[in-house]
Backbone as CSV, one residue per row, in Angstrom:
resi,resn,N_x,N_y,N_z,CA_x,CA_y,CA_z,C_x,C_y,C_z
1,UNK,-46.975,-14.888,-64.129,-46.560,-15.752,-63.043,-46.187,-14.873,-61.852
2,UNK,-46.683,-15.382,-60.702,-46.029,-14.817,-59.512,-45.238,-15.178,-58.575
3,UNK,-44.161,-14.515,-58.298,-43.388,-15.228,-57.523,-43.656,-14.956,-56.080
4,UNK,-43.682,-15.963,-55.078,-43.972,-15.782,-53.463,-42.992,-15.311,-52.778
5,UNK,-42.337,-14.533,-52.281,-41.081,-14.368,-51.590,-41.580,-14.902,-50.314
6,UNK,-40.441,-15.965,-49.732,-41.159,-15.972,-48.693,-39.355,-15.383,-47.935
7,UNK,-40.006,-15.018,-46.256,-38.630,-15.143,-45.453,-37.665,-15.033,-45.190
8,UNK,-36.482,-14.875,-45.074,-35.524,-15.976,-44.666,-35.490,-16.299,-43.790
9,UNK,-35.029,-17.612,-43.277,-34.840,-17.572,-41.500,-33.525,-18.499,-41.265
10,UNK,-33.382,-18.045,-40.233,-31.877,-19.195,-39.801,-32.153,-20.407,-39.718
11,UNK,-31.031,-21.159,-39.953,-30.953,-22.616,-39.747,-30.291,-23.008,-38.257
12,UNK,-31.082,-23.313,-38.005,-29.485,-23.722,-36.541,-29.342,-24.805,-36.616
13,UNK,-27.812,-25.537,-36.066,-27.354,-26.730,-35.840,-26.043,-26.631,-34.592
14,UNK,-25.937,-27.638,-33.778,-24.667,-27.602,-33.116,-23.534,-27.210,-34.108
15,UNK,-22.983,-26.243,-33.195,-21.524,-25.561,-33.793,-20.276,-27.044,-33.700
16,UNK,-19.481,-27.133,-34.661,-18.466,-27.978,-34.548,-17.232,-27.539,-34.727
17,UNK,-16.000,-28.023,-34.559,-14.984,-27.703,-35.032,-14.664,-27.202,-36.489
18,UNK,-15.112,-27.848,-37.148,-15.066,-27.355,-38.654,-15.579,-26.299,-39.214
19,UNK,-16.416,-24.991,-38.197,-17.198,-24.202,-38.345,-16.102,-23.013,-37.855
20,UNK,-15.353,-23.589,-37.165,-14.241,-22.197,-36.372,-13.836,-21.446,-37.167
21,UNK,-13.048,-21.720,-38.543,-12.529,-20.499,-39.566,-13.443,-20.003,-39.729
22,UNK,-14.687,-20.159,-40.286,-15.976,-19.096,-40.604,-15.904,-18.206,-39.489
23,UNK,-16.231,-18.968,-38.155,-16.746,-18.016,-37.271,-15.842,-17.246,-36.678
24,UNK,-14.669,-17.870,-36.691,-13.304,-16.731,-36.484,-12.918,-14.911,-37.424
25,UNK,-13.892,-15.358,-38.542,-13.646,-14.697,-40.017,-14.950,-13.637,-39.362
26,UNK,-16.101,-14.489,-38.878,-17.182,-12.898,-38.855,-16.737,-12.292,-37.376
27,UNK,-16.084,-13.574,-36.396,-15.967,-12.317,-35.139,-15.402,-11.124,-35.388
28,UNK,-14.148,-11.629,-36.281,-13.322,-10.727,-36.541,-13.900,-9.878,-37.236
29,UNK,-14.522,-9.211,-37.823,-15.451,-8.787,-38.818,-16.246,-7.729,-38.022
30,UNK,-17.125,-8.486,-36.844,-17.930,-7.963,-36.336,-17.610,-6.776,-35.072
31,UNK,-16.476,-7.528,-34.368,-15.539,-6.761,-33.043,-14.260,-6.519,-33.129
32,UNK,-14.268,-4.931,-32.689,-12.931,-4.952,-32.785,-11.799,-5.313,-32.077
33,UNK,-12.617,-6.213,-31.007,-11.465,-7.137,-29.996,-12.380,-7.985,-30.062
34,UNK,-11.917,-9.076,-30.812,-12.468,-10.392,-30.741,-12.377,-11.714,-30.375
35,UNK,-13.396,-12.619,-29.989,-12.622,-14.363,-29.241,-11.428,-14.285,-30.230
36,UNK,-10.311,-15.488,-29.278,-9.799,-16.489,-30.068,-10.196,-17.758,-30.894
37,UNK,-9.371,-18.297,-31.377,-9.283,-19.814,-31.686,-10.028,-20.376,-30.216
38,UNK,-9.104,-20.249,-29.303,-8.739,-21.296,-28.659,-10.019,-20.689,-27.177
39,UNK,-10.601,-19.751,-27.427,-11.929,-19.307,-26.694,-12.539,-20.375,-27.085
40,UNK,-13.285,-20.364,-28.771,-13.716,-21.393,-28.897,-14.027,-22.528,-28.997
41,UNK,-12.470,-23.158,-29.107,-12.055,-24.306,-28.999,-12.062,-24.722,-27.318
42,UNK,-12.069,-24.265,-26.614,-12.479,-24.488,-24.661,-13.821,-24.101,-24.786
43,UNK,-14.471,-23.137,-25.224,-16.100,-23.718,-25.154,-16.835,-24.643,-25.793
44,UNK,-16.456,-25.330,-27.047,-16.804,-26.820,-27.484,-16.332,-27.653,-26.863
45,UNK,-15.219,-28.126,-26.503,-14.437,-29.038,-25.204,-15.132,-28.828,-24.421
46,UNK,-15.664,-27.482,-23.650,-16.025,-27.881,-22.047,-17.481,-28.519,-22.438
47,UNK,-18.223,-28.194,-23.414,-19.651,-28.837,-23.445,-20.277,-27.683,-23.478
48,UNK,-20.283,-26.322,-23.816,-21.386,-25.340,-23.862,-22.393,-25.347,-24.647
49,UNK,-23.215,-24.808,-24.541,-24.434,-25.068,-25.587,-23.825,-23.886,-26.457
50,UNK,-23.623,-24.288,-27.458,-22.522,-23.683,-28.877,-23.830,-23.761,-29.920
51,UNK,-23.928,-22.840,-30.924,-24.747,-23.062,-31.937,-23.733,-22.052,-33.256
52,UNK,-24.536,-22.339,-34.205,-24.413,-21.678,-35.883,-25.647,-21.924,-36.277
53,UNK,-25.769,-20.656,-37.339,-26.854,-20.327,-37.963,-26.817,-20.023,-39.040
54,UNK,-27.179,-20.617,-39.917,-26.957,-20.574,-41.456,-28.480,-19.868,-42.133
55,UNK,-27.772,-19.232,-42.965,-29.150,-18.679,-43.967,-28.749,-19.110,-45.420
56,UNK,-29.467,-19.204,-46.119,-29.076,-19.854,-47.242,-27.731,-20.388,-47.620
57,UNK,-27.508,-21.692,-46.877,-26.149,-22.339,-46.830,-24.958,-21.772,-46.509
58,UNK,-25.286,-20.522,-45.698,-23.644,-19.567,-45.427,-24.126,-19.483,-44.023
59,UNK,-23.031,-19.324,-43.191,-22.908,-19.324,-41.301,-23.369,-17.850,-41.633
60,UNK,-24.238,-17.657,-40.926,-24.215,-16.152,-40.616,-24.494,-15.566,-39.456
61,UNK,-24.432,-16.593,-38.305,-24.559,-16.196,-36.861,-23.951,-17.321,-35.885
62,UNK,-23.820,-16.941,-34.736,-23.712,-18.025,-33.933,-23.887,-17.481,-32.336
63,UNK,-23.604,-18.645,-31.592,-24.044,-18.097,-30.225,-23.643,-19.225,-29.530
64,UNK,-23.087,-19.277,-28.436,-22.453,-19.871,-27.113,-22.464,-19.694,-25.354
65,UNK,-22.757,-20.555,-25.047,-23.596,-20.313,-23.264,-23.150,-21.389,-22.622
66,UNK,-22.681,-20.489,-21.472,-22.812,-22.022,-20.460,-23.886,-22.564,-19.780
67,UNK,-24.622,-23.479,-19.117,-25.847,-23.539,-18.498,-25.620,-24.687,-17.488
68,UNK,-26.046,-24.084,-16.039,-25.213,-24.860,-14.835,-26.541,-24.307,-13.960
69,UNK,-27.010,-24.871,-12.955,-27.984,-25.093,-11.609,-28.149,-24.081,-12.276
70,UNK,-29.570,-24.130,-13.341,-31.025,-23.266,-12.839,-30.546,-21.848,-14.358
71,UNK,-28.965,-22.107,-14.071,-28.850,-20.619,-14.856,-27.953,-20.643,-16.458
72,UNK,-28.118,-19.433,-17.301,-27.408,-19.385,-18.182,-26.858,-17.626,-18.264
73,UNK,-25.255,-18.396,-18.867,-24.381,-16.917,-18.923,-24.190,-17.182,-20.623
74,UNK,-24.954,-16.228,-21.104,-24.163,-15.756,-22.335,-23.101,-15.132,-22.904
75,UNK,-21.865,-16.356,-23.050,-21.035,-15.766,-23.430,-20.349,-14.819,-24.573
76,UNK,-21.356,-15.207,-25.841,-21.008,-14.807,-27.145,-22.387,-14.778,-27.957
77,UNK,-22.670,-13.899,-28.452,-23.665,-14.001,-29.989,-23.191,-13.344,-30.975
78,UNK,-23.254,-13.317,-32.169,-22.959,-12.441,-33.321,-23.801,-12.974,-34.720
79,UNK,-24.283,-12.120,-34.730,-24.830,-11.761,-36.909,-23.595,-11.421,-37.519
80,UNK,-23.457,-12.005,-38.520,-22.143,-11.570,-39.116,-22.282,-9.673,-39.766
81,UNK,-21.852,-9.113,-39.747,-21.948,-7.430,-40.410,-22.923,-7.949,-41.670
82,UNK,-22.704,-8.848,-42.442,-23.704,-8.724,-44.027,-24.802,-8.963,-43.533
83,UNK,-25.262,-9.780,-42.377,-26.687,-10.197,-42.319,-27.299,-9.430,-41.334
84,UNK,-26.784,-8.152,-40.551,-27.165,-7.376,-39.191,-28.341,-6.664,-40.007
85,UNK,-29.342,-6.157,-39.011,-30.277,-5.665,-39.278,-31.321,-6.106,-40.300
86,UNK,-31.446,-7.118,-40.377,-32.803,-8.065,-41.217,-33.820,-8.635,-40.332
87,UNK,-33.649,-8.671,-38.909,-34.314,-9.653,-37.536,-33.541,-10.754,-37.283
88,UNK,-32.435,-11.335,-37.572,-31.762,-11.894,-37.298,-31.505,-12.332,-36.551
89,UNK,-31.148,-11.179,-35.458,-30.583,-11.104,-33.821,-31.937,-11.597,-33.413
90,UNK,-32.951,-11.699,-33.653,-34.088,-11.700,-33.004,-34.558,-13.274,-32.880
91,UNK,-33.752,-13.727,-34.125,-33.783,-15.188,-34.731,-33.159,-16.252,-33.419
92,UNK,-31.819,-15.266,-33.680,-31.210,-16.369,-32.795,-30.917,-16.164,-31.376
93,UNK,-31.464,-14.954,-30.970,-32.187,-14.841,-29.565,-33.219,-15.604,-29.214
94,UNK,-34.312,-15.437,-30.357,-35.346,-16.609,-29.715,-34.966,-18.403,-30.065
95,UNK,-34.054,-18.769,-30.460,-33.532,-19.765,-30.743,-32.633,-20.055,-29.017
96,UNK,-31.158,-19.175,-28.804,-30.910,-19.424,-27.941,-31.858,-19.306,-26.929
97,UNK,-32.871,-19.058,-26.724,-34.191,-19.192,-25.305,-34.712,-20.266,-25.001
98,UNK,-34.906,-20.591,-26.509,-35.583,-22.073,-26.569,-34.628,-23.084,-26.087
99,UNK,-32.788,-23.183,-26.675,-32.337,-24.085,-25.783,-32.357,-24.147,-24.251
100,UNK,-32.111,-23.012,-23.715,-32.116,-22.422,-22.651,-33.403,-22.821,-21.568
101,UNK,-34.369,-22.641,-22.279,-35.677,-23.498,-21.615,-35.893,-24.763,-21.509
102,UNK,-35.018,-25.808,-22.633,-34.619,-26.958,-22.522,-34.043,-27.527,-21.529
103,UNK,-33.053,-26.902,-21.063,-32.044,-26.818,-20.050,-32.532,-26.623,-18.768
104,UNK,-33.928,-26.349,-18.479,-34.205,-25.655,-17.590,-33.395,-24.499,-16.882
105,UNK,-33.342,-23.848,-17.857,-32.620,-22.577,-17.174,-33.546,-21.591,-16.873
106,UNK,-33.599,-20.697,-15.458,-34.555,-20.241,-14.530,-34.324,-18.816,-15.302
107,UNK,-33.216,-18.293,-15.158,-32.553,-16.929,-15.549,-31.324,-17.200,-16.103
108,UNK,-31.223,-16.200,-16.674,-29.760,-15.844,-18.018,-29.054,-14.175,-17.928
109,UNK,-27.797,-14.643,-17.960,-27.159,-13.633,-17.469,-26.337,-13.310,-19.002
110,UNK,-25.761,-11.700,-19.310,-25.144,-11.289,-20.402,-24.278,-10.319,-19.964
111,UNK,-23.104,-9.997,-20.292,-22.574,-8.932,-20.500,-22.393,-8.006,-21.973
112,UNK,-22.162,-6.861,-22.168,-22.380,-6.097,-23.203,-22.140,-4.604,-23.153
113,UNK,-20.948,-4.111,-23.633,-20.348,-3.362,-23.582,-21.158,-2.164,-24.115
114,UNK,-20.812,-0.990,-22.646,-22.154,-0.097,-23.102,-22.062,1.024,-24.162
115,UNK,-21.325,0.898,-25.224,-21.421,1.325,-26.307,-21.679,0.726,-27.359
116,UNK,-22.464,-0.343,-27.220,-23.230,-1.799,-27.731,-24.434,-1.312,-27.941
117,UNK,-24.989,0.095,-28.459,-26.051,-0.216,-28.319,-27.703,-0.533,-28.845
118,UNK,-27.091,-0.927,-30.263,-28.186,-1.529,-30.552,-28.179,-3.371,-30.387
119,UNK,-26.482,-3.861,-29.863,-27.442,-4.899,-28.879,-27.822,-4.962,-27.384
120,UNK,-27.458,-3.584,-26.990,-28.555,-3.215,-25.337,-30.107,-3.532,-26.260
121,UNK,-30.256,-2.714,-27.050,-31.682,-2.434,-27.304,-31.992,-3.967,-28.040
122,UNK,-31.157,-4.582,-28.723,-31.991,-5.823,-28.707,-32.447,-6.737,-27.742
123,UNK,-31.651,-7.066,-26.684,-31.769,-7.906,-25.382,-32.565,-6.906,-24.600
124,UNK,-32.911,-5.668,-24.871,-34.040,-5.012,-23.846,-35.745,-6.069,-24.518
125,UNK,-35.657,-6.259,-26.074,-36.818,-6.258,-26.528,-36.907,-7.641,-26.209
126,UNK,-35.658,-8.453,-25.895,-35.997,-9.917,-25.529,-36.042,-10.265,-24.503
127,UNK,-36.352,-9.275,-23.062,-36.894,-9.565,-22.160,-35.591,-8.886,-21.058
128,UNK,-34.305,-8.953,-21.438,-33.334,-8.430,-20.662,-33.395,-7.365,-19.889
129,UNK,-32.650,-7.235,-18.740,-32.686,-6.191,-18.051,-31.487,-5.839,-17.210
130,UNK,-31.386,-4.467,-17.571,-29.449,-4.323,-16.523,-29.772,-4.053,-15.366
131,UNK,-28.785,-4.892,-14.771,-29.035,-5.088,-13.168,-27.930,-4.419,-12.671
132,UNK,-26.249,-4.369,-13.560,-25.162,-3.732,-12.497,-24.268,-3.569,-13.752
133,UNK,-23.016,-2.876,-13.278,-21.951,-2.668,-14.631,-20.658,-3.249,-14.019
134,UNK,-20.043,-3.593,-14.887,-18.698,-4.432,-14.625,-17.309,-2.899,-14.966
135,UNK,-17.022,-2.818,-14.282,-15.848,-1.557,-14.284,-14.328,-2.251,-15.169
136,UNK,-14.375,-1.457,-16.559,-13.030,-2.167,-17.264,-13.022,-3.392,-17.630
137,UNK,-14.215,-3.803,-17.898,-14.686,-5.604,-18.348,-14.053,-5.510,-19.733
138,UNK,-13.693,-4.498,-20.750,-13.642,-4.868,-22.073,-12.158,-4.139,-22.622
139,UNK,-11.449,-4.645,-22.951,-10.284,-4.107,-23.840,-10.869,-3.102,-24.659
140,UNK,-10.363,-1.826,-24.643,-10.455,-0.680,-25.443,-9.459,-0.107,-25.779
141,UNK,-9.783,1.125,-27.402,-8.730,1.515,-27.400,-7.734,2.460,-26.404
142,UNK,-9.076,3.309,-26.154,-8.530,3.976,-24.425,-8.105,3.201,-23.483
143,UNK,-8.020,1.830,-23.262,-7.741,1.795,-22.173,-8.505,0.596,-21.937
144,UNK,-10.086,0.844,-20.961,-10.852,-0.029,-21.081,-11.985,0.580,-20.901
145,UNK,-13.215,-0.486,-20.850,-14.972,-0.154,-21.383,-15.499,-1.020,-20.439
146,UNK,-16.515,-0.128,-19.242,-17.420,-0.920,-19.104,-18.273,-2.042,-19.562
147,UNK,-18.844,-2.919,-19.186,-19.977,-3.863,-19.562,-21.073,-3.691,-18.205
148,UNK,-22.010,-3.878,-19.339,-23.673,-3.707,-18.733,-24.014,-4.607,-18.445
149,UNK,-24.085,-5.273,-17.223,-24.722,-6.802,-16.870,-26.057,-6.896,-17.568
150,UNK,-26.446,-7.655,-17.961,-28.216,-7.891,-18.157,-28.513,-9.509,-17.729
151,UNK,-29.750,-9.275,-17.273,-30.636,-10.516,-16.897,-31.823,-10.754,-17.124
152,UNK,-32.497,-12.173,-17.630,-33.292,-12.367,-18.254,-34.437,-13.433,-17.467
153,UNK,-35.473,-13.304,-16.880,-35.844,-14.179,-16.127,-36.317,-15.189,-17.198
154,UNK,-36.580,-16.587,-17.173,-37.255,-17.256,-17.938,-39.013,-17.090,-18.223
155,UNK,-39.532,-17.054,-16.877,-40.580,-16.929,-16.677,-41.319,-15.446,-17.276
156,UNK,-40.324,-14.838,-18.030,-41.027,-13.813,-19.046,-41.546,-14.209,-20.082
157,UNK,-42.490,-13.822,-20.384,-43.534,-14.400,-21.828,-43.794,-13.689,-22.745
158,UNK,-43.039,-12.419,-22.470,-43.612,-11.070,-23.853,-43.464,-11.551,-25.458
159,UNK,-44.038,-10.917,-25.986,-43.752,-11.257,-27.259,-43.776,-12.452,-27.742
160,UNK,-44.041,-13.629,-26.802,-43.939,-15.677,-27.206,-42.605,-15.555,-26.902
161,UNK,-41.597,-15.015,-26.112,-40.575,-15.699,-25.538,-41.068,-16.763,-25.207
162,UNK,-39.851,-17.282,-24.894,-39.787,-19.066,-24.639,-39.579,-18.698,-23.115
C-alpha cells in the first residue's frame, strides 16, 4: 500500500475573540516585545481585516491590516516558532494579498524591524520593497531599533501574486 502525502496548507478564517489566548500565547512565543490583549482587542473592534490560520486544527498563524482609500498597512503577521520555516509565511502572505485585492487595495505598507531578517527576505520575495526607515520605531533591549518601511504595489504579478 502506498501512502500519498499530500501538503499541508493553512486554513484561514476571520480571527475572533475567542482566538486571543492562542494568539497572545504564539506572539509571545514569537517576539520578544509583543502586542497586547487589548492591541488586539482595538483591532477586531475597529473592523481590521484580522485573520487565523490553522493547520491541522491548531492556530498557527495570523495576520491583521487596516485597509482605508486605495491602501493597506500591515500591522501584524506571525507563524507561530513550531510552524516557521515550512512556506507558511508564504501561505499567509499570499492569503493576506488576496484579501487585500478584495479591498481594492492599490499598495500596502509594512514595518519590520531591521534585524528581522528573514522576514525582510520574505516580503522581498512577495513583492515588497524598502522605501525609508523609521528611527527608534521598536522597543529594544538597548534602548531602541529601527524599522524598515516596505511597500508593496498591487499591480505586481511575480510569482501569481494577487
Amino acid at each position: 500500500m502506498n501512502a500519498v502525502l499530500r501538503p499541508l496548507e493553512i486554513r484561514f478564517r476571520p480571527m475572533c475573540e475567542k482566538d486571543i489566548d492562542q494568539i497572545l500565547r504564539i506572539e509571545r512565543a514569537a517576539y520578544p516585545y509583543p502586542w497586547t490583549l487589548g492591541n488586539f482587542r482595538d483591532c477586531l473592534a475597529s473592523g481590521y481585516a484580522c485573520w487565523t490560520g490553522e493547520i491541522e486544527g491548531e492556530l498557527a498563524g495570523y495576520w491583521l491590516m487596516m485597509l482605508a482609500a486605495g491602501e493597506g498597512h500591515i500591522l501584524n503577521c506571525c507563524i507561530a516558532p513550531n510552524w516557521q520555516r515550512r512556506g507558511f509565511g508564504h501561505q499567509l502572505m499570499q492569503h493576506l494579498l488576496a484579501v487585500a485585492a478584495g479591498h481594492q487595495a492599490r499598495e500596502l505598507f509594512l514595518e519590520v524591524r531591521l534585524s528581522n531578517a528573514a522576514a525582510i527576505r520574505l516580503y522581498e520575495r512577495e513583492g515588497f520593497e524598502a522605501i525609508a526607515q523609521r528611527r527608534g520605531y521598536y522597543p529594544a533591549d538597548q534602548g531602541r531599533e529601527d524599522a524598515l518601511i516596505m511597500r508593496r504595489f498591487m499591480e505586481d504579478t511575480r510569482d501569481g501574486a494577487v
